[in-house]
C-alpha positions as CSV (number, residue, x, y, z in Angstrom):
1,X,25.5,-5.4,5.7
2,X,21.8,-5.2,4.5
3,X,21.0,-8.2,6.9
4,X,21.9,-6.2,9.6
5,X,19.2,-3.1,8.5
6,X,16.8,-6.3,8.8
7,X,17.6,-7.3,12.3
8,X,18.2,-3.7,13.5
9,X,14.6,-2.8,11.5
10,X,13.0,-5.9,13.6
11,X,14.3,-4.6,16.5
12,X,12.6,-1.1,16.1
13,X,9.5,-2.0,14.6
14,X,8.4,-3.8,18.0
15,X,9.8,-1.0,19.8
16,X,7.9,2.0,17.7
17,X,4.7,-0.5,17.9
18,X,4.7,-0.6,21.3
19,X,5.1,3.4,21.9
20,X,2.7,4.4,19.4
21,X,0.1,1.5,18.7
22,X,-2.4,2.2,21.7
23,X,-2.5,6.3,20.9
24,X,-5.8,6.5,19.3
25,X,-4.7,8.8,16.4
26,X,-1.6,8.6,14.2
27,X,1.2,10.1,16.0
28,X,3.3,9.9,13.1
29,X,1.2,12.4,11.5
30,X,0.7,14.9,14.1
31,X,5.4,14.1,13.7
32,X,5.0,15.2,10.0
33,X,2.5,18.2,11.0
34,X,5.2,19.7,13.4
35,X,7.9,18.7,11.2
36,X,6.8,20.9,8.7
37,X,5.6,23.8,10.5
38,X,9.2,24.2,11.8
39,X,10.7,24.1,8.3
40,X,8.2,26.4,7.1
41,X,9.5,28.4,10.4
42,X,13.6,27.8,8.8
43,X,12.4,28.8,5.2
44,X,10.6,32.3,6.3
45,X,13.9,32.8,8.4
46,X,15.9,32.5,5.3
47,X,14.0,35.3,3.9
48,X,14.9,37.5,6.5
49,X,18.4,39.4,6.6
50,X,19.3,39.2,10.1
51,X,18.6,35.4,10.8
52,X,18.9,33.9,7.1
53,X,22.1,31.9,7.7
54,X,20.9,30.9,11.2
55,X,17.3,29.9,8.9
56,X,19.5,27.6,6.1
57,X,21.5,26.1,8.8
58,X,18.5,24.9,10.6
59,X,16.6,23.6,7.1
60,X,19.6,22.0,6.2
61,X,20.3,20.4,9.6
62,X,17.2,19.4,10.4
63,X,16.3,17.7,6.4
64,X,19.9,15.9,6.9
65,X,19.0,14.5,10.2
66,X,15.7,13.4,8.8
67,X,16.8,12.0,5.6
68,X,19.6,10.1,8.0
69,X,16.8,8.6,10.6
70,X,14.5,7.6,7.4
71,X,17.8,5.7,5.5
72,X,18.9,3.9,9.4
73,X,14.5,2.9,9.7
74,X,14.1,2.0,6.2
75,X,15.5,3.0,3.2
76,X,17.7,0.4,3.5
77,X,15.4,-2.4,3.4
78,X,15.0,-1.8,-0.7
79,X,18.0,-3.5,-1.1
80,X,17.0,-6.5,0.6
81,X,16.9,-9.7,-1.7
82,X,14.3,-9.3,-4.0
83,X,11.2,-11.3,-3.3
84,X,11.0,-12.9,-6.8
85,X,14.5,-15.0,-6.1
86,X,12.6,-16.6,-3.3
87,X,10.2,-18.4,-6.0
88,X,10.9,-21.7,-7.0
89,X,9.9,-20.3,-10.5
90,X,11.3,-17.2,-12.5
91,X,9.7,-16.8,-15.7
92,X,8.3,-13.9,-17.8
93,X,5.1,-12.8,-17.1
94,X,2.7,-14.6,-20.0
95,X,-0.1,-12.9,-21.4
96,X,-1.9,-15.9,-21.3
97,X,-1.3,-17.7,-18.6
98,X,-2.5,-13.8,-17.2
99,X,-5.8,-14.6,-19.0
100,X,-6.6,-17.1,-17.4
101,X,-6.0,-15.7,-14.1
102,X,-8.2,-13.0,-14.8
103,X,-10.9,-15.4,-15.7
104,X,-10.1,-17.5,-12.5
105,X,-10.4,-14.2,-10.0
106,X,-13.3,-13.1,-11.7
107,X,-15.6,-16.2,-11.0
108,X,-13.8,-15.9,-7.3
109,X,-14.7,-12.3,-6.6
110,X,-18.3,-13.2,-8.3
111,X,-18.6,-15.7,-5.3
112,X,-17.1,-13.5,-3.0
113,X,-19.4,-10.4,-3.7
114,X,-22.2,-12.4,-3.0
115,X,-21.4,-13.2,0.7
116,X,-20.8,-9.2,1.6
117,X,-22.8,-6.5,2.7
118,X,-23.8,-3.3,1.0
119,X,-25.3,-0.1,1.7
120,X,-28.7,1.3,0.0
121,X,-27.5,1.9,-3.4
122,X,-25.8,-1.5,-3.7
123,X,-22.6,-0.7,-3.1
124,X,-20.1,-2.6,-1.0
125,X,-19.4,-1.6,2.7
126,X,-17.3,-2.8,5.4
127,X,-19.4,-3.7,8.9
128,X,-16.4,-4.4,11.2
129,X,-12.2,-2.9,10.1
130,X,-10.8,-4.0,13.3
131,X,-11.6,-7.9,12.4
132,X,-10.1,-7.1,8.9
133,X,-7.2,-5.6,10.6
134,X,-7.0,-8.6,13.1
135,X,-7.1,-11.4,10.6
136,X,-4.4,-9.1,8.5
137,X,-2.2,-9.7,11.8
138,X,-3.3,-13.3,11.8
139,X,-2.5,-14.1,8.3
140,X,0.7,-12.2,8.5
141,X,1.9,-15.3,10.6
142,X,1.1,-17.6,8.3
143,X,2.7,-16.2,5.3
144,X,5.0,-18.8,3.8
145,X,8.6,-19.0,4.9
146,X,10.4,-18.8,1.7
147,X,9.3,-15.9,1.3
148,X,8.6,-14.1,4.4
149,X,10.8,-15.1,8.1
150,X,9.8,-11.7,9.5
151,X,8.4,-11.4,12.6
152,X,4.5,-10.6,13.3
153,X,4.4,-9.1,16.3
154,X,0.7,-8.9,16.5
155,X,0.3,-5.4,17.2
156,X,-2.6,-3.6,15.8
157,X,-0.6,0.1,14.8
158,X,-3.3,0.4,11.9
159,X,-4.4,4.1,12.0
160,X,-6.8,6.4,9.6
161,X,-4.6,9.0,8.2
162,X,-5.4,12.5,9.5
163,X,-4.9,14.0,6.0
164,X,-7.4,11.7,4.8
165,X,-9.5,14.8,3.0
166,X,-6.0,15.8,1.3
167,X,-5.5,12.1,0.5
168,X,-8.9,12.2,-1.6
169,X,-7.3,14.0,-4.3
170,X,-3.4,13.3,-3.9
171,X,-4.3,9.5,-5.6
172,X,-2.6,8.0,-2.7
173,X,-4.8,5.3,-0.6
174,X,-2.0,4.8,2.4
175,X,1.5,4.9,3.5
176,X,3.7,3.3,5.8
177,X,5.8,5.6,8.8
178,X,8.9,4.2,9.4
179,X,9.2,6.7,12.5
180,X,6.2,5.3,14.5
181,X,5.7,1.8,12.3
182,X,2.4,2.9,11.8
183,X,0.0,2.0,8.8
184,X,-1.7,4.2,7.3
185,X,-4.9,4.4,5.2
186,X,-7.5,6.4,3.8
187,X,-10.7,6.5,6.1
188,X,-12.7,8.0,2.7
189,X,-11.8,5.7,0.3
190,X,-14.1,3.6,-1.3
191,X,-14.7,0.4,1.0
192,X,-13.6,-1.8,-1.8
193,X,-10.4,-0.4,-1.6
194,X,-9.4,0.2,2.4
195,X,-8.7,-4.0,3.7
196,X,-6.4,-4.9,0.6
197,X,-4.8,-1.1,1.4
198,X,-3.9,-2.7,4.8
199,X,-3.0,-5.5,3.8
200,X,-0.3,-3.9,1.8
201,X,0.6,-1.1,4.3
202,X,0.7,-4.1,6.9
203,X,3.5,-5.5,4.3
204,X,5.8,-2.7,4.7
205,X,5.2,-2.6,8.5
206,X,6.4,-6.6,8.4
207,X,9.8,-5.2,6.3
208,X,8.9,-5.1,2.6
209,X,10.1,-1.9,1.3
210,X,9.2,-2.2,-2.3
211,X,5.9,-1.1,-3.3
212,X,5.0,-4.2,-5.5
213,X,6.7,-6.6,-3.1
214,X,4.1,-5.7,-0.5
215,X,1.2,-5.7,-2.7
216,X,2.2,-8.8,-3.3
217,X,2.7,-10.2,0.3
218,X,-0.8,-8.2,1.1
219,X,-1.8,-10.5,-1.5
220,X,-0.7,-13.7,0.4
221,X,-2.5,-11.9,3.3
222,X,-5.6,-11.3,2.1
223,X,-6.3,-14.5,-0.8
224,X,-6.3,-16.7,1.8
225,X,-8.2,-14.9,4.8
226,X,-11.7,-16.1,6.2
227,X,-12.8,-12.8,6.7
228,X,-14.9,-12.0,3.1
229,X,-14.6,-8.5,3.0
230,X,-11.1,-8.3,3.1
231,X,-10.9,-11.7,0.7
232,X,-13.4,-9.8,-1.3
233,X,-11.0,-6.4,-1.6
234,X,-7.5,-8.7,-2.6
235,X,-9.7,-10.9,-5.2
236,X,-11.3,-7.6,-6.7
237,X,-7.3,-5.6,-6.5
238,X,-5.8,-8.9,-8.0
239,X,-8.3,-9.0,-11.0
240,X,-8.1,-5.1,-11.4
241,X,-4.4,-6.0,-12.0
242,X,-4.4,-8.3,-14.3
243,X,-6.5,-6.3,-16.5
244,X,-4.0,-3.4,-16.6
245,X,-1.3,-5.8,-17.6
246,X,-3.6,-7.4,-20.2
247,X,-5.3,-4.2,-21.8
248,X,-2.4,-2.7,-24.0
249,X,-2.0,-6.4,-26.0
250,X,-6.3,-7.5,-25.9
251,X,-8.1,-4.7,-24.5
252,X,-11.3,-6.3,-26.4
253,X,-10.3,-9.6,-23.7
254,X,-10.2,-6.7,-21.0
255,X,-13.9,-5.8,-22.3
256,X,-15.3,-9.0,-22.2
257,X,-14.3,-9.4,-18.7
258,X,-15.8,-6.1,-17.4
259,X,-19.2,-6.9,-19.0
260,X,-19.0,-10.7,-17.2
261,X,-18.4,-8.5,-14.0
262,X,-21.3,-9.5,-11.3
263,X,-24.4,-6.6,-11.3
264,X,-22.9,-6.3,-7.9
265,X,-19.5,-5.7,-8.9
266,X,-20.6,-3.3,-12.0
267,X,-22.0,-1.1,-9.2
268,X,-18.7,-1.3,-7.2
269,X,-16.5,-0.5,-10.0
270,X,-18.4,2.4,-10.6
271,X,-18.3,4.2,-7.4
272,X,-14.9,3.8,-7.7
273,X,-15.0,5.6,-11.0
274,X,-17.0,8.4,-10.3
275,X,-14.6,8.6,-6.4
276,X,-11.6,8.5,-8.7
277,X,-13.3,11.4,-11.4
278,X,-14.5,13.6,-8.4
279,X,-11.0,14.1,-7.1
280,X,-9.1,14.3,-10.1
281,X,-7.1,17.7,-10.9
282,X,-3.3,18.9,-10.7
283,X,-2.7,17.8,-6.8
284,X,-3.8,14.0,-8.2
285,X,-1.1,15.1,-11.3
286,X,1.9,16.6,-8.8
287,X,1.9,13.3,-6.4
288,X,1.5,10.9,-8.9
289,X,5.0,13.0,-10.5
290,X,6.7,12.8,-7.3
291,X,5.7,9.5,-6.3
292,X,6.9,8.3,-9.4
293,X,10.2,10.0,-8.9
294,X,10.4,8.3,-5.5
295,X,9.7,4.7,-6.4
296,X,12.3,5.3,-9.3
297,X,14.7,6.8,-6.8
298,X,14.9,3.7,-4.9
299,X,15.4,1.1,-7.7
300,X,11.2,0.2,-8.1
301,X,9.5,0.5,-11.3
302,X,7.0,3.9,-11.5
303,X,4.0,4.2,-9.6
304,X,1.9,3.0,-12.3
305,X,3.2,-0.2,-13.4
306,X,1.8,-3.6,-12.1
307,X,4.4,-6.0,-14.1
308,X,6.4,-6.7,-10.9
309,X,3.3,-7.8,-9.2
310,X,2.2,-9.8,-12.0
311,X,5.5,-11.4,-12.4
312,X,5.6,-12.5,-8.7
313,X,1.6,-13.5,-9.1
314,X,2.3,-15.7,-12.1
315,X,5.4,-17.6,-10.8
316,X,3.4,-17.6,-7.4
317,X,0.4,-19.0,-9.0
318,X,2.7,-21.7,-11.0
């Protein structure tokens, strides 16, 4: 059954690409902006006497029909085989065989740093998105077929969120529409952070539903690109995550990686700090709760954990 939710999802995607990948701004959004301005229209009619059972019947109508067209798109695909049966190896995690790793990626993003740009204070910066997003496409192709025999139509559908000032403090860096098979990012985040973000929202737009699953495949994406900034932006996520699954059992390991960071690095880390600190309050607090609630919702770990990753990395990596 779920094999045919793949084919019919394959079948969509290239149609949805096609509509919606040459409009210059996300068209899925400007969807979600009238979607919501007619239920706001349904739930002020429900407050009125005269037209508060034709009000519910609309909201209820119109969230059943859009909770129908999201499962038929793509909630289906989280039941899709789960990427870690595709590895030859399926062992636990090791702490480590983790540290090593995170010793391996930091030399590599040390390297890496070195061959990008940055602006006046030192900081990195992208010079040209559309040849990230086209090697993305590129390396999408080339993924390897044991784990990925989805199609890459070759489509550029990557678009800058229009909510991108509401993003800043929501703690979300980019989402996939299933409606328009658009990806999605943050135009504001820091540049460290927007390639490996599309790489991943690239992921879901190739099939992978679950959240770790496609960081994991934007992994495969981005490790092995030519392009430096976006090789840069997977070597410095992939590090980042290894540290979070190392820091509860040797955060004084953790510490002695962070001070081995590049001068170059240091600097990057902390714009992304002080990004992270200037946006923080109870919006930040409320998505990360209902994001969390999502993810749980459709059998992924919560928002914050990294072990799935780190399981598919380390049995990867073996």
């Amino acid at each position: 059954m779920i094999s045919l939710f793949e084919l019919f999802f394959e079948w969509q995607k290239k149609i949805h690409q096609l509509l919606f990948s040459w409009i210059p701004f996300s068209f899925g959004d400007l969807m979600y902006i009238v979607l919501g301005v007619f239920l706001l229209y349904c739930i002020i009619l429900c407050f009125r006497k005269k037209s508060r059972n034709n009000g519910l019947l609309k909201l209820l109508m119109t969230i059943n029909i859009f909770y129908f067209i999201y499962q038929i798109f793509w909630g289906m695909l989280y039941f899709q085989t789960p990427v870690i049966k595709k590895l030859l190896s399926q062992k636990d995690p090791e702490i480590g065989r983790a540290k090593e790793l995170a010793l391996r990626y930091l030399e590599r993003c040390k390297t890496t740093r070195a061959s990008v740009h940055e602006d006046k204070n030192g900081i990195f910066i992208i010079t040209d998105l559309t040849s990230i997003q086209k090697e993305i496409l590129q390396q999408q192709a080339l993924l390897p077929k044991y784990i990925s025999g989805k199609k890459a139509p070759q489509i550029n559908s990557f678009k800058p969120s229009l909510f991108k000032n509401v993003m800043n403090f929501t703690g979300i860096l980019g989402y996939y529409n299933p409606f328009t098979a658009e990806a999605q990012y943050n135009s504001r985040l820091p540049h460290t952070l927007i390639p490996f973000t599309s790489a991943h929202e690239s992921s879901h737009q190739l099939g992978f539903a679950r959240e770790q699953e496609a960081n994991f495949v934007g992994y495969l994406i981005g490790i092995r690109a030519k392009n430096p900034e976006l090789k840069y932006s997977t070597e410095y996520f992939t590090l980042k995550s290894l540290l979070r699954f190392i820091v509860e059992e040797d955060p004084e390991f953790v510490k002695s990686v962070l001070n081995g960071y590049s001068p170059a690095m240091k600097r990057d880390r902390l714009y992304e700090r002080s990004f992270i600190l200037r946006h923080q309050g109870w919006l930040d607090d409320f998505f990360g709760f209902t994001n969390n609630l999502f993810l749980k919702s459709n059998q992924q770990e919560g928002a914050v954990t990294y072990s799935y990753f780190i399981d598919l990395l380390l049995n990867y990596e073996k």
